[in-house]
MIZA-915717 format. One record per atom (N, C-alpha, C): residue in three letters; x, z, y. Coordinates in pm, whole numbers, plus 50000, padded with zeros to 5 digits. Atoms other than C-alpha are relative to their C-alpha. Example, Ala and Ser with C-alpha at 12.3 -4.5 7.8 and 13.67 -1.06 7.14 Angstrom:
BEGIN
ala500895000049881 ala512305078049550 ala500905000050120 ser499184999449881 ser513675071449894 ser499235007350109 
***
This chain:
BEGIN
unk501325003749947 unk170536304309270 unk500034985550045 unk499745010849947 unk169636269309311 unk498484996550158 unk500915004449863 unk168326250909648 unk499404986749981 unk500385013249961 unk166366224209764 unk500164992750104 unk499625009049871 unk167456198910059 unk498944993749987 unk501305012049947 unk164466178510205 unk499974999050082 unk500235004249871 unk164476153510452 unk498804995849992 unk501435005750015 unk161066150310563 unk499904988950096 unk500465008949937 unk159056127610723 unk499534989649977 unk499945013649996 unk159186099210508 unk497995003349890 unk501105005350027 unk155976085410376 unk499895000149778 unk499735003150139 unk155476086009955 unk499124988749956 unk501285017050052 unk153536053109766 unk500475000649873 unk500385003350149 unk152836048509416 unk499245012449903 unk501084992750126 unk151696068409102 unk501095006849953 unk499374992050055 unk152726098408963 unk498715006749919 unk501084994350086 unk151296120008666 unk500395011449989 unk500134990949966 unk150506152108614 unk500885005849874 unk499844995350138 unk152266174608355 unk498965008849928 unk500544992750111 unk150756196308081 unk499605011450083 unk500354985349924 unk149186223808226 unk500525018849941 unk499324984950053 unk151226259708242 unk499325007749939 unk500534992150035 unk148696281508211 unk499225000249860 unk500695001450108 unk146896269407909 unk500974994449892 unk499335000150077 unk150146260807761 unk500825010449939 unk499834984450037 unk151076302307756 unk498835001049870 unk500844996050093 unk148126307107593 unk500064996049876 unk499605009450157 unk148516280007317 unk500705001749938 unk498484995050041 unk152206289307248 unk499675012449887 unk500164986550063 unk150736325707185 unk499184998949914 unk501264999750083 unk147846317206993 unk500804991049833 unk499445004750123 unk150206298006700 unk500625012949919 unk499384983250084 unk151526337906604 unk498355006949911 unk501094998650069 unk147466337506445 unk500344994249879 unk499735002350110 unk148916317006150 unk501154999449943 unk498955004550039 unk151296315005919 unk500274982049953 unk500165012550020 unk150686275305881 unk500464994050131 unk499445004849874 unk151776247606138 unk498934997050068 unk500575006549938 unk150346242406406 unk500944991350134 unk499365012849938 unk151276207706628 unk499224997750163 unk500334997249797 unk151086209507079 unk500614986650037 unk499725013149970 unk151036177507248 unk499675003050142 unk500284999049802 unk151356174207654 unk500735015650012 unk499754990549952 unk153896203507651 unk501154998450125 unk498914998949854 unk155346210108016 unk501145005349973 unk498564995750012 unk159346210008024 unk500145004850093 unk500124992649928 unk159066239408238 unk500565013949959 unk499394989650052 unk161026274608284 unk498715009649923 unk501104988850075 unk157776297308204 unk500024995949828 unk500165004450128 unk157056278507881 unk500985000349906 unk498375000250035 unk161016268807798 unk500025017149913 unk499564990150023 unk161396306307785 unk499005007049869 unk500884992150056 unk158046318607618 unk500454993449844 unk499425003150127 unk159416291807316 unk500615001149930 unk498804998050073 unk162526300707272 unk500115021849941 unk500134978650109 unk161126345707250 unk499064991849889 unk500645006250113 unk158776325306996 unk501314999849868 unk498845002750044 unk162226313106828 unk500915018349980 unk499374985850021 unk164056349206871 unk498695006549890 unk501624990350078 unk160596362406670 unk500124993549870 unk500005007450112 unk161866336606428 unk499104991849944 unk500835008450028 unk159246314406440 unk500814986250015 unk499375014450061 unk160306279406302 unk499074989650153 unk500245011349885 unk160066254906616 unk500754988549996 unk499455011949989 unk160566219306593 unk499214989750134 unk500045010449871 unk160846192506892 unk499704991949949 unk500435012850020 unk159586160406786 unk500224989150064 unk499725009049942 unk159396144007034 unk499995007950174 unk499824990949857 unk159566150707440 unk498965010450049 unk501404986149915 unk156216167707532 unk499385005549848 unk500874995050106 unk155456174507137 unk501385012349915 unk499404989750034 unk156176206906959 unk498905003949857 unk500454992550094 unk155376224406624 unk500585015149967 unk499114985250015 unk155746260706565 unk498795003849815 unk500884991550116 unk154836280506231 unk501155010649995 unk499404988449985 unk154846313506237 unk499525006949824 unk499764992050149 unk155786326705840 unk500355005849945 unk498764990750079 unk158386346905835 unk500055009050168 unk499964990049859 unk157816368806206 unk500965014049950 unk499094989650009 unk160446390606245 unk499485015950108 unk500584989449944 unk158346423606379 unk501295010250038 unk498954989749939 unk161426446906435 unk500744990150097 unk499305007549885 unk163026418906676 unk498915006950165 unk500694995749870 unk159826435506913 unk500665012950049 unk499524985549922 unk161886470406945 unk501504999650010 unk499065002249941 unk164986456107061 unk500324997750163 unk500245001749891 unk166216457007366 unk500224987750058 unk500065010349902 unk166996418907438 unk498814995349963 unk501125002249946 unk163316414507361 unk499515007750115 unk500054997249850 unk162396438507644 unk500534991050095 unk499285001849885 unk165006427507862 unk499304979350001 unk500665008749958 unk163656389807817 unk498454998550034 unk501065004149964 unk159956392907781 unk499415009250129 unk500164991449891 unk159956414908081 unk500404994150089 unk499675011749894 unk161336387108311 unk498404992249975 unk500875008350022 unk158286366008189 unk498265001849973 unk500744993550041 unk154766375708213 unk498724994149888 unk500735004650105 unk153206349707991 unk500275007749851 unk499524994750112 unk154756369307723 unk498985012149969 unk501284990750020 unk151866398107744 unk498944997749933 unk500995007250063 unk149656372707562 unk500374999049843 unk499395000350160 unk151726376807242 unk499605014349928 unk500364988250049 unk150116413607201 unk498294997049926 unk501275003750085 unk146386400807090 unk500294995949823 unk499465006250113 unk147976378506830 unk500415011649867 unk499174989150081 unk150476402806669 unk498985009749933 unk500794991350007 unk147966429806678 unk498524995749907 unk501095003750132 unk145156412006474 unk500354995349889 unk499595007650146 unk147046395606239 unk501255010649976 unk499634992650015 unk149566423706212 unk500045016349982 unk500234985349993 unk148596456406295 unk500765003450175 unk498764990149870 unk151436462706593 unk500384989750084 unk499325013449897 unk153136445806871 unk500975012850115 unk499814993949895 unk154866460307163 unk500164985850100 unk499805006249916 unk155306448707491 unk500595007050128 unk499574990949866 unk157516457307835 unk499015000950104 unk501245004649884 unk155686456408150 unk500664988350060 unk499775016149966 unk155786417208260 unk500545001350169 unk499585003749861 unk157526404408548 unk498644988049990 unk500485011149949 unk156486369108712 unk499954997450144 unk500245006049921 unk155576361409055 unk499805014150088 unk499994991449927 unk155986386809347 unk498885000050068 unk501335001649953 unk152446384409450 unk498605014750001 unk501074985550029 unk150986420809461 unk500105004449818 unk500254989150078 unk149876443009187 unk499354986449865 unk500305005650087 unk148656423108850 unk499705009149893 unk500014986950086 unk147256448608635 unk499604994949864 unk499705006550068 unk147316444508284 unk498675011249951 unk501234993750032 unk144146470908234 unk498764987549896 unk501175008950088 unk141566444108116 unk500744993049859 unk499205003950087 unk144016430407856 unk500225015149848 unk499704983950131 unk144826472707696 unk498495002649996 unk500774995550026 unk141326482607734 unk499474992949887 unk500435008250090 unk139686452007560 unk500925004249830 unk499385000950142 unk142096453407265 unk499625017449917 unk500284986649998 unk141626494907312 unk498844998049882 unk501375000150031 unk137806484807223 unk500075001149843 unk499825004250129 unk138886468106917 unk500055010949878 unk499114990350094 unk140776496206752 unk500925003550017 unk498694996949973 unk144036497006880 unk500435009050137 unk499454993049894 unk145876523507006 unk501304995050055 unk498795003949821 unk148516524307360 unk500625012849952 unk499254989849982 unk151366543207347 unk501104994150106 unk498695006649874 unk153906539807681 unk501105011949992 unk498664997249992 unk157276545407663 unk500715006450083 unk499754999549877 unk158186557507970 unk501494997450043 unk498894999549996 unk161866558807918 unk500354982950003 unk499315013349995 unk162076523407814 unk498644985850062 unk501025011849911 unk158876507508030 unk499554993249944 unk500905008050110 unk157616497707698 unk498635004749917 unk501234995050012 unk153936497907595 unk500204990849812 unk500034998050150 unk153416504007187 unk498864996249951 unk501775002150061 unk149956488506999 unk500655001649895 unk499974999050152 unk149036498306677 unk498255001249976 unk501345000350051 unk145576493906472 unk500024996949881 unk500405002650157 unk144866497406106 unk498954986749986 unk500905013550036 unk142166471506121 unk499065001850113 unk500665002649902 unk140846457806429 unk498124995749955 unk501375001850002 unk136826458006458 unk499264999650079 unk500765009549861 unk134456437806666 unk498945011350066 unk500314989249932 unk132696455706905 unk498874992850108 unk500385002249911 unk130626447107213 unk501105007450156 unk499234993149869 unk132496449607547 unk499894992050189 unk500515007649865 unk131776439307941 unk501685007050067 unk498994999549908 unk134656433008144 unk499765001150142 unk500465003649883 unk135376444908470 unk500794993050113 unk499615014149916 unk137346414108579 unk499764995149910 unk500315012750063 unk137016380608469 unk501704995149994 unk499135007849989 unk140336378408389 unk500314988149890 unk499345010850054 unk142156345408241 unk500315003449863 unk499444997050143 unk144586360208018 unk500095010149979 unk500764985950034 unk142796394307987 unk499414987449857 unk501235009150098 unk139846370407802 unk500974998249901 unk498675009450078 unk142856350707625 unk500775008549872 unk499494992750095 unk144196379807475 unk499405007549906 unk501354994250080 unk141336398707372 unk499804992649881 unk500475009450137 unk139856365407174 unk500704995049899 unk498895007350079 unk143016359607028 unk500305015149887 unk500504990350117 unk142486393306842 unk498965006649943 unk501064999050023 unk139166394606806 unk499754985349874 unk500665010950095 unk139136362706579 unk500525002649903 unk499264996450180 unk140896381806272 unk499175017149994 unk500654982950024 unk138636418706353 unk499274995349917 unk500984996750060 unk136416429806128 unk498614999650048 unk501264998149962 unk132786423706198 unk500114987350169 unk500235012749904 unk131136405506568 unk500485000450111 unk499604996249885 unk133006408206885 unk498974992650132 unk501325009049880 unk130566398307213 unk500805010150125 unk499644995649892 unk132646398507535 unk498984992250160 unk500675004949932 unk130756397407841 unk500635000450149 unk499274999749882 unk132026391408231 unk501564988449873 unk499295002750023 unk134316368608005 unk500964989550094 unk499425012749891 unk137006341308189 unk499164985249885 unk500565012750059 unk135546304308137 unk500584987350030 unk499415016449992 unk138066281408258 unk500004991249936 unk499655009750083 unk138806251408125 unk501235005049922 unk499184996550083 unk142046264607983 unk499495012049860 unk500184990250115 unk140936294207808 unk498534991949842 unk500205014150080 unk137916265907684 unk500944994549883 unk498855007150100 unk140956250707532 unk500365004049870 unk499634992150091 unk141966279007347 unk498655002349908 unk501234997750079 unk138656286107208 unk500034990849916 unk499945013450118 unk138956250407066 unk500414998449910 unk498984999850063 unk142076252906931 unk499485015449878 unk500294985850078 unk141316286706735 unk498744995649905 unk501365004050045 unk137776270206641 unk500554990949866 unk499265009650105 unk139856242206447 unk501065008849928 unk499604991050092 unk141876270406291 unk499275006949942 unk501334997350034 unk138996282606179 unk499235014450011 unk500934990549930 unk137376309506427 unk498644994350006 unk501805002949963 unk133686312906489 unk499775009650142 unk500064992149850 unk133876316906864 unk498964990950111 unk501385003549894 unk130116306907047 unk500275004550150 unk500255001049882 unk129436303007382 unk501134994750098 unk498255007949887 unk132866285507532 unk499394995950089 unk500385005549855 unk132086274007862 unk499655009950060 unk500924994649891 unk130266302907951 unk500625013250016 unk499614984750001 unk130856342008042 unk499455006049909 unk500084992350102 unk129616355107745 unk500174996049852 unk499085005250076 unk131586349907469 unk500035004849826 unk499684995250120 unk130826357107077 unk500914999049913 unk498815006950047 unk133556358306833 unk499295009649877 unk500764998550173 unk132406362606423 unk501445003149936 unk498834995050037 unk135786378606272 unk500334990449875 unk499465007250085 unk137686357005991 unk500985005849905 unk498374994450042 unk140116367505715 unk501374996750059 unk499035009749966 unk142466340605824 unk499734987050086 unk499875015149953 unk143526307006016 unk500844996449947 unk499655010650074 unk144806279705916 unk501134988550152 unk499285005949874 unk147096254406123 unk498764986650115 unk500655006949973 unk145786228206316 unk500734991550149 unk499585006049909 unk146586201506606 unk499535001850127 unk500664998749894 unk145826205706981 unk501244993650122 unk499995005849841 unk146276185607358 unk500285008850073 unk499974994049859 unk147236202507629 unk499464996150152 unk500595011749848 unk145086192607953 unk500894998350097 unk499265001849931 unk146806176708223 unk499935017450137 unk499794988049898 unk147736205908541 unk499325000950093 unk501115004349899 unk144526208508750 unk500965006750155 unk498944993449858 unk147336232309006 unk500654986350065 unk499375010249918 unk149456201408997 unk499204991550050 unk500755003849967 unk146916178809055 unk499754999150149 unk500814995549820 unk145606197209383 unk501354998850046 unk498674998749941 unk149406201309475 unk500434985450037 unk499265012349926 unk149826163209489 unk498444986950099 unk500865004949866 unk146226154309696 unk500625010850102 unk499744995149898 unk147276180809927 unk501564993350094 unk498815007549983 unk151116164009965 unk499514987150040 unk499815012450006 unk149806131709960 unk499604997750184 unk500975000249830 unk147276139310303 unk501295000950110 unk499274996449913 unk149796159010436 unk501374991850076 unk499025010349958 unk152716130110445 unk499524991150041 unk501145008549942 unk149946106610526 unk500334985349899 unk499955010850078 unk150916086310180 unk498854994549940 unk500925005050077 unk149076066609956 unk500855000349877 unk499884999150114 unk149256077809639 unk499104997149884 unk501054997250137 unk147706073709278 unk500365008349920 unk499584993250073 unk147456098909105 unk499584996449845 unk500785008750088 unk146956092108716 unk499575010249857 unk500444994950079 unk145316105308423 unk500045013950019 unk500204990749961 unk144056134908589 unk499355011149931 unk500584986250115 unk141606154608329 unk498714999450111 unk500564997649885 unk139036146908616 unk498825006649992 unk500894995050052 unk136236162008431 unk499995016250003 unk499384988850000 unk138226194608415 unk500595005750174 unk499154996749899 unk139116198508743 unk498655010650110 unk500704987949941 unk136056216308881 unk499354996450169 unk500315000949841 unk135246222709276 unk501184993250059 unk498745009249933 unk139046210109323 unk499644989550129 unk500075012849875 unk138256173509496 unk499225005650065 unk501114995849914 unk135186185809678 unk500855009150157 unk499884991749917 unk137056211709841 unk501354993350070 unk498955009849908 unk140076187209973 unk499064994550060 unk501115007549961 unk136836167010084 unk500175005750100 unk500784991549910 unk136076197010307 unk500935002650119 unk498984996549878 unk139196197810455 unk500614981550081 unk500185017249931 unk138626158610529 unk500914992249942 unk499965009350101 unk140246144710261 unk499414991149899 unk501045008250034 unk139516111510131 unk500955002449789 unk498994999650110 unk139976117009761 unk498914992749882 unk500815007550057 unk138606088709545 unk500255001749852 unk500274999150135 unk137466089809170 unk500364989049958 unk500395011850036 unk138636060408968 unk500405001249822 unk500384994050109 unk137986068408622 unk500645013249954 unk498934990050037 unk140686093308505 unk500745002850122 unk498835004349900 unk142456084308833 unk499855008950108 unk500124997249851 unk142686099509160 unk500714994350125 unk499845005349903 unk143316079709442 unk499955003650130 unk500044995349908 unk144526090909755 unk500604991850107 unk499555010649899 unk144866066610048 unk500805007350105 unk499654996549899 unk146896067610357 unk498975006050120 unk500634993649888 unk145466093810637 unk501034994950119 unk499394996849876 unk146666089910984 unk499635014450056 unk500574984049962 unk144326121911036 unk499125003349913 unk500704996150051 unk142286146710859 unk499125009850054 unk500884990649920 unk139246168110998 unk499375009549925 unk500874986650138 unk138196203310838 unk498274997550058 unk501294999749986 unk134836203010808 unk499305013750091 unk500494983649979 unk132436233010936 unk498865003649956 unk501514996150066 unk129326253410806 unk499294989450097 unk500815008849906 unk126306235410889 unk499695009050123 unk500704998549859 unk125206261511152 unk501694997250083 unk499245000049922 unk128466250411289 unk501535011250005 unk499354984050053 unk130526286311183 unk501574991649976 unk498635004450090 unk134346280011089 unk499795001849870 unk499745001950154 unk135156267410741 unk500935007449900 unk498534989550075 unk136336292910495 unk499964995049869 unk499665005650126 unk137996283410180 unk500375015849946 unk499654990650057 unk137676311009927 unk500545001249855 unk500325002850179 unk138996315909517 unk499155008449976 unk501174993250025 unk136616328709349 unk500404997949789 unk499745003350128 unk136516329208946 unk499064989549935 unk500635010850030 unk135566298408750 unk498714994350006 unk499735010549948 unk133636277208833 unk500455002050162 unk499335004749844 unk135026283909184 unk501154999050019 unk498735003549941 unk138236279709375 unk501225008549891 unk498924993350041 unk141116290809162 unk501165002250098 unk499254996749867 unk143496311409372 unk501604997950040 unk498725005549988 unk146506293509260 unk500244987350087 unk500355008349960 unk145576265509446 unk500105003250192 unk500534996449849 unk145036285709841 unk501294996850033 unk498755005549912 unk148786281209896 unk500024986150077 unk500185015449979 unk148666245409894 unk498714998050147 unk501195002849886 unk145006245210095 unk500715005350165 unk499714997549861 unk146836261410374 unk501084998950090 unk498945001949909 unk149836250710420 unk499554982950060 unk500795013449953 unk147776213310425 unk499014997550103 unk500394996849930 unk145466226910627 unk500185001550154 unk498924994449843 unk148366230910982 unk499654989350005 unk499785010749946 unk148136196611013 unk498584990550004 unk501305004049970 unk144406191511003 unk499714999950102 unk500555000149877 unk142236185311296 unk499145013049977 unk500694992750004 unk140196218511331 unk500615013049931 unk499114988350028 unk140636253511222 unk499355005449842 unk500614993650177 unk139726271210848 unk500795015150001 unk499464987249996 unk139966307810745 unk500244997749821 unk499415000750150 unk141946310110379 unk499295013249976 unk500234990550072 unk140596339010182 unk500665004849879 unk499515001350158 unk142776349109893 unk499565015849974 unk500604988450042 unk140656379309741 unk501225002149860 unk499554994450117 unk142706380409423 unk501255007150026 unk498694992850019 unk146396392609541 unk500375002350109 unk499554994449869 unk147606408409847 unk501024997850066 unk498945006549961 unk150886392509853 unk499954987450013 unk499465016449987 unk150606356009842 unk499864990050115 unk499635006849800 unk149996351310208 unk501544995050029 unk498614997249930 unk153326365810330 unk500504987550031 unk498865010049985 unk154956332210293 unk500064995550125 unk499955007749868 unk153196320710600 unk500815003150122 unk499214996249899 unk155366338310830 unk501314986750012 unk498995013849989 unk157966307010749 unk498944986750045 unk500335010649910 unk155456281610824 unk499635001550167 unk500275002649844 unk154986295311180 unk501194998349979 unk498765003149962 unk158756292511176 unk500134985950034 unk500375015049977 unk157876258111124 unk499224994050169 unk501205003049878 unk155206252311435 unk499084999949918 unk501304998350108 unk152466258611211 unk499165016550072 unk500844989449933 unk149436279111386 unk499195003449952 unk500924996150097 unk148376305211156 unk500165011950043 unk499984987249984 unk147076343211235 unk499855007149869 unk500674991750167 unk147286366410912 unk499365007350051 unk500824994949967 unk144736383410987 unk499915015349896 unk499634994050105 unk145746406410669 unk500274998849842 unk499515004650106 unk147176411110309 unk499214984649948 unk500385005850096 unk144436389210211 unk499174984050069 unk500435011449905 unk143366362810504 unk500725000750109 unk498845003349899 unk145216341510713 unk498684990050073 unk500905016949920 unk143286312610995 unk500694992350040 unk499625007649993 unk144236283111021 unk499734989450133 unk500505010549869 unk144316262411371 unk500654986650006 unk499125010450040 unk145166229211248 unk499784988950104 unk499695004149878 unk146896209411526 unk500134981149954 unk499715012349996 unk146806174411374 unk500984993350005 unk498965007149914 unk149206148611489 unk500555001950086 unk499284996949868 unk150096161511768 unk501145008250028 unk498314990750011 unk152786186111662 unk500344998849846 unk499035001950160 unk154656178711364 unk500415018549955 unk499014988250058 unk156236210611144 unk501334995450012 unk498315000349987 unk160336213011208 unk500475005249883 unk499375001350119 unk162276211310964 unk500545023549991 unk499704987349996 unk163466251310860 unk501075005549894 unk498544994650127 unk165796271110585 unk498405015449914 unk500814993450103 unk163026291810331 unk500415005549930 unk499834995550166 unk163286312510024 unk498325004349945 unk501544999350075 unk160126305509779 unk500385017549950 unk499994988950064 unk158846339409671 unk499624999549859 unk501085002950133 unk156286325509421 unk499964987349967 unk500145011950027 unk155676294909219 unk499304989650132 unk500505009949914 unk152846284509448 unk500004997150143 unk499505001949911 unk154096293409748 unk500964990850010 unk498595006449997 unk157246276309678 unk499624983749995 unk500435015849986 unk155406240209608 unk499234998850144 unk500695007549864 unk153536246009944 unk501084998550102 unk498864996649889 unk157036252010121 unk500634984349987 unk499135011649998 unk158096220109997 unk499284986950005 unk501275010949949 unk154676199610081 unk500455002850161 unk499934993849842 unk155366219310459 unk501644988850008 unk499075006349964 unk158916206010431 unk500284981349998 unk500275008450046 unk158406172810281 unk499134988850203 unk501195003849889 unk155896166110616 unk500945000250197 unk499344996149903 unk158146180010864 unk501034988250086 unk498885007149927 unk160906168211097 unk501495002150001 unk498714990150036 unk164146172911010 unk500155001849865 unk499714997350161 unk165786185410721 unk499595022550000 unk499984982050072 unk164896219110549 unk501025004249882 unk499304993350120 unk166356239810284 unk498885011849914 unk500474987550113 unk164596261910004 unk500475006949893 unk499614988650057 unk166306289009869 unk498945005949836 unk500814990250098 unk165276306109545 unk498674990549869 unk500425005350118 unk164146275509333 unk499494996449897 unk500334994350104 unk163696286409050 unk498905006049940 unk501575002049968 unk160286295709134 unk499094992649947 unk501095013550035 unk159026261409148 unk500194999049866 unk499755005250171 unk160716252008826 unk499225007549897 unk500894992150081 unk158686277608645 unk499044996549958 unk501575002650057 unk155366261808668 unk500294985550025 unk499735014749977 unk156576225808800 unk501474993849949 unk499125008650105 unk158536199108567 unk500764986250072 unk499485010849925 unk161156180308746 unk499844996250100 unk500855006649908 unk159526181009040 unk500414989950150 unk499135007649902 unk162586165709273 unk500064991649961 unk499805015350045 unk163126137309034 unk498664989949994 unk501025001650000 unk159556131109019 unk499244993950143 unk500855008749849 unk158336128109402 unk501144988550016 unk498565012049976 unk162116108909430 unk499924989049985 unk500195014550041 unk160836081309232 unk498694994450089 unk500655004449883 unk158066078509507 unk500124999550098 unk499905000949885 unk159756080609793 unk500955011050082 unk499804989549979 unk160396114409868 unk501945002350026 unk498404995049987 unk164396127809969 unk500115014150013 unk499724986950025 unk164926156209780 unk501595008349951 unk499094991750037 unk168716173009689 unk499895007449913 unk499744988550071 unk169066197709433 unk501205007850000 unk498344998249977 unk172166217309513 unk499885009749872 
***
């Protein structure tokens, strides 16, 4: 297990950029098992989630070439389908839960797929329901394993359907449209996800040559195709990292630039650092974050405490609340966090009171925040990240602090964040890697 050493306190200055964004780089990865032709990924994050999802790509025998550092080509022509009922596929794509996104694919352009049940991030319950039903819709039948915790698809020929979801999930949507663009006949999903990432994918699939209307919005047509074809696609910069380095920047009281942000893509993001009295300036692509000495949460207008909630696109994404609240201790004023989507990703805060950080959980799913300003620093502490995004707010909390910390369990961050010790290092930052 590796650690992190951080002496905080010190101040960061200059420009850093964002990497490739994780989440829409799962999706992309999975969406190249639609052709047997190449398709070419640019802006890919050198990150464990991804790392791993490339190399079960590679075990599947898909032809992957490096090019260059953030560019990748995969063609998938020769898929090795019996490598899915082995057990070191289980035993890896069951550590990884981006790997659940490789069952749409398979399944429209194949017939079959299996899949274990996904690890990832210790954060409550993640149910994978909107992902089996949707495909269910299609044509394809579920068979579970019980012995070996592996779930079985099969469908003679997937056919479009009408279907209303009852979440809006991400990579529910993601997986669905990714076998809905080889069914038979019109697929029309409604309650669909509309991020900008899944956007992405729609794009990408569109230039392979899907006929998938309405992107941007929650209701989502998809016109079935014999085939795709290869095609080239961007990866947007990391709207998570992004928020992860205005929230760091307030919280050390640096001046940073941040650079080629995707700023178009980024949503309620700045607004809602705004709210928590961050100054966070637009300068074309750029984001600019000056030195604070202090920051003041805002409050409703009748005066009410300020609650920060996620919500699904266009609102708060809930990968993002870690960060808001561990940035939040050192505000002037108080805020109530809301994280409606997962019941675990509080917990962590019990280490920032370890810190001096004055927060009541109030339960699984809201914590309040009584942010003490300047006037009491966080102390330095000894952590173990549970979750990715916990684990970057443990090391914004430590980063800020007094003293030296330690963070246990690593391996976390590295999952969704690329280098991220060598990275603040070159701004300032004193980070260790043991």
């Amino acid at each position: 297990m590796s650690s992190f050493v951080i002496e905080g306190g010190y101040k960061l200055a200059g420009e850093i950029v964002p990497q490739g964004a994780k989440n829409e780089a799962l999706q992309i990865i999975c969406a190249v098992l639609l052709t047997p032709e190449k398709v070419t990924v640019h802006n890919v994050p050198d990150i464990l989630d991804v790392n791993n999802l490339i190399q079960l790509l590679r075990d599947m025998q898909v032809k992957v070439e490096h090019p260059a550092a953030d560019v990748y080509t995969f063609q998938a022509d020769a898929i090795d389908l019996d490598y899915l009922y082995t057990e070191e596929f289980v035993r890896k794509s069951a550590s990884l839960r981006g790997s659940v996104m490789i069952v749409g694919p398979l399944v429209g352009r194949f017939g079959k797929a299996s899949i274990p049940k996904p690890g990832g991030d210790k954060i409550g319950r993640r149910r994978l329901d909107t992902h089996f039903v949707g495909i269910q819709k299609l044509g394809a039948c579920f068979h579970y394993d019980e012995d070996h915790q592996l779930y079985e698809v099969e469908a003679k020929k997937l056919k479009g359907t009408y279907m209303l979801l009852d979440e809006a999930s991400v990579t529910g949507t993601a997986n669905i449209v990714m076998a809905a663009v080889l069914a038979e006949g019109t697929t029309t999903i409604y309650n669909a996800a509309c991020e900008p990432y899944l956007q992405q994918l729609c794009a990408l699939l569109n230039r392979m040559g899907a006929r998938i209307s309405g992107v941007g919005s929650n209701l989502l047509t998809i016109e079935g195709v014999e085939s795709l074809g290869g095609a080239t696609h961007t990866i947007l910069p990391d709207m998570i990292e992004v928020g992860s380095f205005i929230g760091m920047a307030a919280m050390t009281g640096s001046d940073i630039l941040i650079k080629n942000t995707g700023y178009e893509h980024l949503g309620i993001i700045p607004d809602s650092f705004r709210r928590l009295g961050i100054t966070v300036e637009q300068i074309g692509d750029d984001i600019h974050v000056p030195s604070h000495d202090s920051y003041q949460i805002d409050t409703f207008i009748d005066g009410s405490i300020m609650t920060i909630a996620d919500a699904p696109w266009p609102g708060l994404t809930p990968d993002l609340l870690s960060v808001f609240l561990v940035v939040a201790t050192q505000a002037v004023g108080s805020v109530l966090i809301h994280q409606k989507m997962f019941e675990s990703r509080l917990f962590f805060v019990d280490k920032l009171i370890d810190m001096g950080a004055q927060i009541i959980l109030c339960d699984p799913h809201r914590a309040t925040v009584i942010g003490l300003g300047n006037r009491y620093r966080l102390r330095g502490s000894t952590m173990v990240s549970p979750d990715i995004r916990a684990g970057i707010a443990m090391l914004i909390a430590a980063l800020s602090a007094e003293g030296t910390s330690r963070i246990d369990n690593i391996d976390q961050i590295d999952r969704g964040y690329q280098n991220i010790d060598k990275r603040l290092n070159n701004i300032g930052a004193r980070i260790t890697r043991l």
